[in-house]
Wavefront OBJ file of the C-alpha trace (Angstrom):
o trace
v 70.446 18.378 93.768
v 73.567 19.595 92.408
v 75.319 21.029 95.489
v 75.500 19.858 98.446
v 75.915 20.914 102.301
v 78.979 19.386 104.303
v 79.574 20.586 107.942
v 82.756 20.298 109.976
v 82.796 17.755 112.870
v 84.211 19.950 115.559
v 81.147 22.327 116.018
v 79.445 18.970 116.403
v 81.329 16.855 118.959
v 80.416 16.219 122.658
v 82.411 19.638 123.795
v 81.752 21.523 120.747
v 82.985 24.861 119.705
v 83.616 27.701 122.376
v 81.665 25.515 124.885
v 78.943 24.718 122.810
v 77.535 21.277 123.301
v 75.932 18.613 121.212
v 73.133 18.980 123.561
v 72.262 22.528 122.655
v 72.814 21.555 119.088
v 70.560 18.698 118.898
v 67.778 20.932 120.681
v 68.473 23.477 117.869
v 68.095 21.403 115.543
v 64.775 20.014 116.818
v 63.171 23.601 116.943
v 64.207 24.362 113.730
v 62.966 21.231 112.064
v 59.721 22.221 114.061
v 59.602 26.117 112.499
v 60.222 24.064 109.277
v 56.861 21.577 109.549
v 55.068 24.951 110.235
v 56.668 26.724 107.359
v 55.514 24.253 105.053
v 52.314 23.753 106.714
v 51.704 27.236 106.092
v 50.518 28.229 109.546
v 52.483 31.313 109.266
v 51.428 34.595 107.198
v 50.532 34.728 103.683
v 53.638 36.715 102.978
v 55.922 34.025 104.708
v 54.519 31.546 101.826
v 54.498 34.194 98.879
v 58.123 32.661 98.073
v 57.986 28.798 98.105
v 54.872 28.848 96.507
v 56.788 30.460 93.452
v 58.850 27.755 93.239
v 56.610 24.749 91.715
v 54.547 28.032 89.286
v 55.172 27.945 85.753
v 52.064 29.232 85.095
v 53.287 32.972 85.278
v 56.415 32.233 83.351
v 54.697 31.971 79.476
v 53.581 35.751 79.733
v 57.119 36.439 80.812
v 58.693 35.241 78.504
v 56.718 37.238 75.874
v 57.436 39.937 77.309
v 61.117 39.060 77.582
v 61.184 37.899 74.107
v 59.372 41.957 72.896
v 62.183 43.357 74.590
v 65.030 40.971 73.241
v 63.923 42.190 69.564
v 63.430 45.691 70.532
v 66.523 46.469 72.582
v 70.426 45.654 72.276
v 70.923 46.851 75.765
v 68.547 46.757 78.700
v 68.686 49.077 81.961
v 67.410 47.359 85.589
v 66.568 50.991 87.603
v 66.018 49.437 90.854
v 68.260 49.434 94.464
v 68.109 46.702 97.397
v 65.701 43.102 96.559
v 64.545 44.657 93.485
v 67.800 44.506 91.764
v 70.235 42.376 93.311
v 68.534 39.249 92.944
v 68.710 39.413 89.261
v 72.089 40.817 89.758
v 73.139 37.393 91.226
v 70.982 35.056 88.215
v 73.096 37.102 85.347
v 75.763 37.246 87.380
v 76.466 33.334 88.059
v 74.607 32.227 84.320
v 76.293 35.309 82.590
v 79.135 36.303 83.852
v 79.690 39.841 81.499
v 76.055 40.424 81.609
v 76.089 39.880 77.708
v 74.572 37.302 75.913
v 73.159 37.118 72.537
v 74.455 40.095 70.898
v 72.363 41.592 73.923
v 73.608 43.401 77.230
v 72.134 44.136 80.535
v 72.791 46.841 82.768
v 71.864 47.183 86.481
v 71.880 50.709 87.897
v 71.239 49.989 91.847
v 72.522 53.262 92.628
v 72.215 56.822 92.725
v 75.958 57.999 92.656
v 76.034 60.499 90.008
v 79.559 59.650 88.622
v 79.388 55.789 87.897
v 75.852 56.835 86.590
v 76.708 59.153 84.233
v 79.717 57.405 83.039
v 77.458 53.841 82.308
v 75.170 56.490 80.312
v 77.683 58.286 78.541
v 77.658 57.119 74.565
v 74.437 55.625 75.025
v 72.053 55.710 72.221
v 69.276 56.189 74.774
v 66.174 55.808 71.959
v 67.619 52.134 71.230
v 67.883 50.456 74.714
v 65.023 49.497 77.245
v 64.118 50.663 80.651
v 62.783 47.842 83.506
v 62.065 50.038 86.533
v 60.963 47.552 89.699
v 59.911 49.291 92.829
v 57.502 47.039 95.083
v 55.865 50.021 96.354
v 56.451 52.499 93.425
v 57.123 54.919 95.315
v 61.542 54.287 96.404
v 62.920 57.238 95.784
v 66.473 56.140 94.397
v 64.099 54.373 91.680
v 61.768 57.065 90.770
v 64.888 59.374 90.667
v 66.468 56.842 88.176
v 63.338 56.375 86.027
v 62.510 59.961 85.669
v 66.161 61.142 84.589
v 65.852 58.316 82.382
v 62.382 59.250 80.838
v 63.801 62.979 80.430
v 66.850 61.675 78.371
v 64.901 59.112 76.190
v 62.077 61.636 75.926
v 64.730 63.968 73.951
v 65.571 61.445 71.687
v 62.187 59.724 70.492
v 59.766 62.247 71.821
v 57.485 62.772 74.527
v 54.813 60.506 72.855
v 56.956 57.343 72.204
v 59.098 57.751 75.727
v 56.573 54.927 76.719
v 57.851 52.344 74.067
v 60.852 51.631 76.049
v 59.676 51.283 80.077
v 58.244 48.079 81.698
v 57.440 48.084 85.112
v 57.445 46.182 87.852
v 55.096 47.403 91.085
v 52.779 46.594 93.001
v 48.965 47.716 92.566
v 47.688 50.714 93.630
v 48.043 54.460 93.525
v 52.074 54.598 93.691
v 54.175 57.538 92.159
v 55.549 55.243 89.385
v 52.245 53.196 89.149
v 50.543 56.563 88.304
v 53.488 57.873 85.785
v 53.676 54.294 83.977
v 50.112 54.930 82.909
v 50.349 58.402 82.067
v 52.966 57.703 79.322
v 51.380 54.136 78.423
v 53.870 51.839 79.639
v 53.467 48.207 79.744
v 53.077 46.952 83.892
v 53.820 43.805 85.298
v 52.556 43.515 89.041
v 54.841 43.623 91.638
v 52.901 40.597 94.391
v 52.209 42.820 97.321
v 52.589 40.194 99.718
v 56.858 39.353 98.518
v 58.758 41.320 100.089
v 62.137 42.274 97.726
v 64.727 40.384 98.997
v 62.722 37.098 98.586
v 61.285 37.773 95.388
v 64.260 36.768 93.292
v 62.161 33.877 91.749
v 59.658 35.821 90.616
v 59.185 38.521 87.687
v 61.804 40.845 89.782
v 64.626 38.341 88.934
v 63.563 36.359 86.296
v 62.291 38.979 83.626
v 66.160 40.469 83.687
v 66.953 36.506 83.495
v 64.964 36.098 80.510
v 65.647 39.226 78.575
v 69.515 37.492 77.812
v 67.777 34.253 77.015
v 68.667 32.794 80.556
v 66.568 29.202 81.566
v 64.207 30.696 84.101
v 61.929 27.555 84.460
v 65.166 25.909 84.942
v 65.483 27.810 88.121
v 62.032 27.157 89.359
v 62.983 23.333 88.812
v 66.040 23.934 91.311
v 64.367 25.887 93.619
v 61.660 22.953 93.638
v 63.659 20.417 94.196
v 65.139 22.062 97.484
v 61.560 22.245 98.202
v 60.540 19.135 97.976
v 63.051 17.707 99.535
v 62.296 20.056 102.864
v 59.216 18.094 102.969
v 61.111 15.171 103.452
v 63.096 16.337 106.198
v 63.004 15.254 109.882
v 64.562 15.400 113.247
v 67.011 12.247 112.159
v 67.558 13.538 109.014
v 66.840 17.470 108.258
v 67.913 19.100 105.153
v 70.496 21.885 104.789
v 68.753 24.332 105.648
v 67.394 23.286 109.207
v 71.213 21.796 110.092
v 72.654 25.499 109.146
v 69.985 27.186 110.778
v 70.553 25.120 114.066
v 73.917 24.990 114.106
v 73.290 29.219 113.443
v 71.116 29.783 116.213
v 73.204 27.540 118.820
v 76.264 29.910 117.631
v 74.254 32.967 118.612
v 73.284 31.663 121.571
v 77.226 31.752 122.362
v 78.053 34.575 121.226
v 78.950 34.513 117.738
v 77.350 37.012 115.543
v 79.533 37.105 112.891
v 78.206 34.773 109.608
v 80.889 35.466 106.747
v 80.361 33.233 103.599
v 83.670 32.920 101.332
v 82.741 32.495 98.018
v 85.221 30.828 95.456
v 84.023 31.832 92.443
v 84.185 35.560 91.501
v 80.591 33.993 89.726
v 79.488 33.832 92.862
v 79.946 37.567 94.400
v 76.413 39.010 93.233
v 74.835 36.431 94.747
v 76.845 36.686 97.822
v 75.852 40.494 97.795
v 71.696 39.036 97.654
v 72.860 36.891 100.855
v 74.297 39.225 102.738
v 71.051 41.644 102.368
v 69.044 38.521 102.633
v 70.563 37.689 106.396
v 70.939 41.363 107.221
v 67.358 43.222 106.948
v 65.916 39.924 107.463
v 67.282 39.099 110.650
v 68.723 42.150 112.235
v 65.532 43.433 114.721
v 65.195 44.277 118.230
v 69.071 43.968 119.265
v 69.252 40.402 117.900
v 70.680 39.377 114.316
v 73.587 38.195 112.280
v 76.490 40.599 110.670
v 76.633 39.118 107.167
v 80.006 39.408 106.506
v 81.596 38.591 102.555
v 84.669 37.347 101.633
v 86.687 36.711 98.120
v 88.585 33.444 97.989
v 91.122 32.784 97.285
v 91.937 36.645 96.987
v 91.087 37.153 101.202
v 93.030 34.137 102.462
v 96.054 37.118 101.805
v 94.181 39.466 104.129
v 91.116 38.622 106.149
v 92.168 35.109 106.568
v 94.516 36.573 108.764
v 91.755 37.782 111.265
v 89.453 34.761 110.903
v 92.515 32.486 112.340
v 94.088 34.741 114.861
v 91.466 37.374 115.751
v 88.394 37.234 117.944
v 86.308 33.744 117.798
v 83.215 35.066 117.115
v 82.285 34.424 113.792
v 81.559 30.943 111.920
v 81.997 30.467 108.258
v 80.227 28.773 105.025
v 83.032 27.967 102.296
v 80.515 27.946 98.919
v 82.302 26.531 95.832
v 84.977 26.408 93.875
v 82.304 27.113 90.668
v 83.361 23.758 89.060
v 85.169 25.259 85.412
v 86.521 23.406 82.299
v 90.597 22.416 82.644
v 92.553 24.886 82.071
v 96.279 24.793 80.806
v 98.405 23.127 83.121
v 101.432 25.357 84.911
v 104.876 23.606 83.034
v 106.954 21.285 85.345
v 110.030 22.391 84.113
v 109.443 26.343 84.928
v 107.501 25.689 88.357
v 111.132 23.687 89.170
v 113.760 26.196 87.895
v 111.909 28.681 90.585
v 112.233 26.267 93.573
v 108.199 25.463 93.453
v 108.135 22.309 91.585
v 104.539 21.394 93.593
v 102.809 23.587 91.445
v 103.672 21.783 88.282
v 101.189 19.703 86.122
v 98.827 21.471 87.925
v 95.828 23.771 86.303
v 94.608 27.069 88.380
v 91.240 25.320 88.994
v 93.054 22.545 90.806
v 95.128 25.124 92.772
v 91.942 26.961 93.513
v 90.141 23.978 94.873
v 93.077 23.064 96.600
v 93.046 26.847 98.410
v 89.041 26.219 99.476
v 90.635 23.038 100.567
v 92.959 24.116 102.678
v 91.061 27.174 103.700
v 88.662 25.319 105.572
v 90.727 23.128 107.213
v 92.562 25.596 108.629
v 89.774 27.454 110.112
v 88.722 23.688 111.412
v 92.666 23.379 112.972
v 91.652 26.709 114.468
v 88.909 25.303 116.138
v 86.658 28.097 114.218
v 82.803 26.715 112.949
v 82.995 26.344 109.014
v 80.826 24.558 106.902
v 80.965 24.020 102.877
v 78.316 24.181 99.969
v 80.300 22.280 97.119
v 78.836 22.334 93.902
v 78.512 19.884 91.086
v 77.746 22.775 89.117
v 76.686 25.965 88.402
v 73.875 26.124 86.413
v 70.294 27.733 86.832
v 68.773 24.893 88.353
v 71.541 24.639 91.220
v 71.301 28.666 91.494
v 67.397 28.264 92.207
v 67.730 25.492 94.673
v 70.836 27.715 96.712
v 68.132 30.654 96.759
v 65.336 28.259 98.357
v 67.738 26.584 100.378
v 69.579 30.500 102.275
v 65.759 31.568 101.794
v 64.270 28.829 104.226
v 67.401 28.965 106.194
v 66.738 32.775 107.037
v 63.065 32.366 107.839
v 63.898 29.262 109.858
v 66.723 31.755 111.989
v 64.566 34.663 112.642
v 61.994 32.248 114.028
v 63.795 30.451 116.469
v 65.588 33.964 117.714
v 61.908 35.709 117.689
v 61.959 38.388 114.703
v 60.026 38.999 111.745
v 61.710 38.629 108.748
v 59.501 40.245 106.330
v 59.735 44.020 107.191
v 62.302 46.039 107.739
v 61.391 49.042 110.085
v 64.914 50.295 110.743
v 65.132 51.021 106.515
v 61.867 52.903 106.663
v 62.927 55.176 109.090
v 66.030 55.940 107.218
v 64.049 56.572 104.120
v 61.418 59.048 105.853
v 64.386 61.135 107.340
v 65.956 61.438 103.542
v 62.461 62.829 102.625
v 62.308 65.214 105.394
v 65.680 66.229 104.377
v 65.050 67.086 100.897
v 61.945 68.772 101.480
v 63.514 70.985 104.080
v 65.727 72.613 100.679
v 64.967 75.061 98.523
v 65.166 74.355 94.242
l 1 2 3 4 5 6 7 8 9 10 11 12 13 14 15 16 17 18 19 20 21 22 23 24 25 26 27 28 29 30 31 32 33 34 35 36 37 38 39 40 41 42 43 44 45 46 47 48 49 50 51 52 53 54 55 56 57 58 59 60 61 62 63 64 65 66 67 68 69 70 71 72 73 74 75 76 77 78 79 80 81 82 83 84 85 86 87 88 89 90 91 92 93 94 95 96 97 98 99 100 101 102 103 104 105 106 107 108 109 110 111 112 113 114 115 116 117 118 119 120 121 122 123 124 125 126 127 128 129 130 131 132 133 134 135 136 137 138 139 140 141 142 143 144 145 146 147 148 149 150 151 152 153 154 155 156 157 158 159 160 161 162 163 164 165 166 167 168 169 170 171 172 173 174 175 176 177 178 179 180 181 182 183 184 185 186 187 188 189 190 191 192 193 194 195 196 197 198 199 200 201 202 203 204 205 206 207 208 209 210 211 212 213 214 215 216 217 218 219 220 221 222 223 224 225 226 227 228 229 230 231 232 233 234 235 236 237 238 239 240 241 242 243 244 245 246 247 248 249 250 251 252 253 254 255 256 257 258 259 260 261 262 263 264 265 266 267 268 269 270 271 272 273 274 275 276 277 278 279 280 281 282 283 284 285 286 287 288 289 290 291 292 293 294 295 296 297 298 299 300 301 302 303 304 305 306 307 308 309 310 311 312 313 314 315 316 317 318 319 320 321 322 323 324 325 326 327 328 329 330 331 332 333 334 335 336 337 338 339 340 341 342 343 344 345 346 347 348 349 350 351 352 353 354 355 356 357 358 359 360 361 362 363 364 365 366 367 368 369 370 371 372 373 374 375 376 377 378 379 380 381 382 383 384 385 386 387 388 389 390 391 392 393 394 395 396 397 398 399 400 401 402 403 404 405 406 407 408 409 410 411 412 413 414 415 416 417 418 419 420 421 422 423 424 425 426 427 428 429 430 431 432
């Protein structure tokens, strides 16, 4: 596997961090290689398994691709109308494989909200009978979606008529009698389904994040293979010698237990910030239930060493850190010796901003070590689709792993429902 998990000694010692001992630790660690073994075992719910068995399919992927490969021909641009699960996990493939969200000649677009000002501005100039429409709702019936899709229809609708509006939506949902499952066949759309039993934030390996993948000719199988790998090597793990994701889910949980509640991964690689975005809604609806749960906090390095840094070193010591990266990038041109000396800085000559920005994770993480703060690093070999599916498995497993050993449920999210029954109640209280 192409990247690789390194913790610090210090939250590890005989005294440990805060007063944390190796003791608790080492316990952790044995409960979570045990939620691990019954993980894999798949003594928990069909919906708990709906995501690693996606990794090792490749049976689904063929009639992707065609469909990918109809809308690559048909459409220059292509608009994701989804919010939440159903759109950032393909936010986070294009945005580590494809940085501008072009490729090919072809461009992707991913409208996750409903602000009406940065919507109508990434609409304005469009030729809106040319491009193509994915709408993914898992229960086809999320209101910021269905609001997207139907001023969407209206606007296409003007264009290429009524009668062809169809041509240019795919959709992903769930079976059944939903709102947009209903409209999809009333204007002969083509419909993918939406598994009922993968929930949104873990169904960035299937359709939901790969179709968007595929449509700019990105190596989906490639990150099935990743996400494998991680996989298989989880079945190899054991009390003596887990894998990632049980170490950082132990060393998680005995955190908690002392009081820190604060999880901020620092990213460096601005590659890397949609999928930090997936992460932090990963960790947040997943585990935050019944008064217990991490704050998934995100930070830009090296850009936040200049601010936040600040408050990681000095403030409150209750928060512990994952430093992912530097992306590993090409050599770049080297700063000249002779100008970093006539300024008084002559360290930074010969050197090539990739070096100084691995030197800045460097350093980074050894100061929050000094500080006696909990930090541990993902480094990367590289970052291609097959290391991108095996980090999804591995903060996947890791999540699941946490909200069993702390006692919630990490497939529903209660608190969100609630908030998205008031809204209705709320609308239908006005008057047109």
């Amino acid at each position: 596997m192409s990247f690789q998990l390194h913790m610090a000694d210090r939250p590890l010692d005989r005294t440990g961090v805060a007063g944390m001992r190796a003791g608790a630790l080492r316990r952790s660690v044995g409960d979570a290689q045990h939620a691990l073994s019954e993980l894999l075992a798949g003594v928990t719910k069909d919906r708990a398994t709906a995501f690693l068995s996606l990794a090792e399919r490749t049976d689904d992927l063929t009639a992707l691709e065609r469909v990918a490969a109809t809308m690559r021909v048909r459409f220059k641009r292509l608009y994701v109308l989804g919010t939440g699960g159903s759109s950032l996990g393909g936010q986070a493939i294009v945005g580590a494989l494809s940085v501008s969200g072009t490729r090919d000649g072809r461009r992707i677009v991913f409208l996750d909200n409903i602000d009406p000002g940065p919507f109508d501005a990434e609409c304005d100039g469009v030729a809106f009978g040319e491009a193509g429409y994915l709408s993914i709702s898992k229960s086809g019936s999320t209101a910021e979606t269905v609001a997207q899709t139907l001023i969407m229809l209206d606007r296409v609708s003007r264009v290429v008529g009524v009668e062809r509006a169809g041509e240019h939506f795919t959709f992903v949902v769930e079976p059944g009698n939903s709102p947009l499952r209903r409209l999809a066949a009333g204007m002969g759309a083509v419909v993918l389904d939406h598994d009922p039993n993968l929930g949104g934030r873990f169904s960035v390996l299937s359709l939901v994040g790969l179709l968007p993948a595929l449509y700019l000719g990105l190596d989906a199988r490639a990150l099935r293979s990743g996400a494998a790998t991680v996989l298989a090597e989880a079945r190899q793990s054991n009390v003596r010698q887990p894998v990632a994701a049980v170490e950082s889910a132990a060393l998680s949980v005995a955190l908690m237990n002392e009081g820190r509640h604060g999880s901020v991964l620092m990213s460096y690689g601005d590659a890397l910030l949609p999928f930090s975005r997936w992460w932090q809604q990963l960790i947040a609806e997943s585990l935050g239930k019944d008064g217990r749960g991490l704050t998934p906090m995100l930070a830009r390095g090296a850009t936040d060493q200049h601010s936040l840094l600040q408050l990681y070193l000095a403030g409150p010591a209750d928060k512990f850190f994952t430093i992912l990266g530097p992306v590993p990038a090409p050599q770049g041109t080297a700063i000249a010796p002779a100008l970093a000396g006539s300024i008084g800085m002559p360290y930074l000559g010969g050197h090539t901003l990739d070096a100084l920005f691995a030197a800045e994770a460097d350093a980074t993480a050894g100061a929050l070590e000094e500080a006696g703060r909990p930090v541990s690093r993902i480094t990367l070999d590289a970052l291609d689709a097959a290391t991108l599916g095996g980090l999804f498995m591995h903060f996947m497993v890791e999540t699941v792993l946490i909200a069993k050993l702390v006692g919630v449920d990490p497939f529903n999210q209660p608190a969100v429902e609630r908030g998205k029954l008031l809204a209705r109640q709320r609308l239908e209280r006005r008057t047109l």
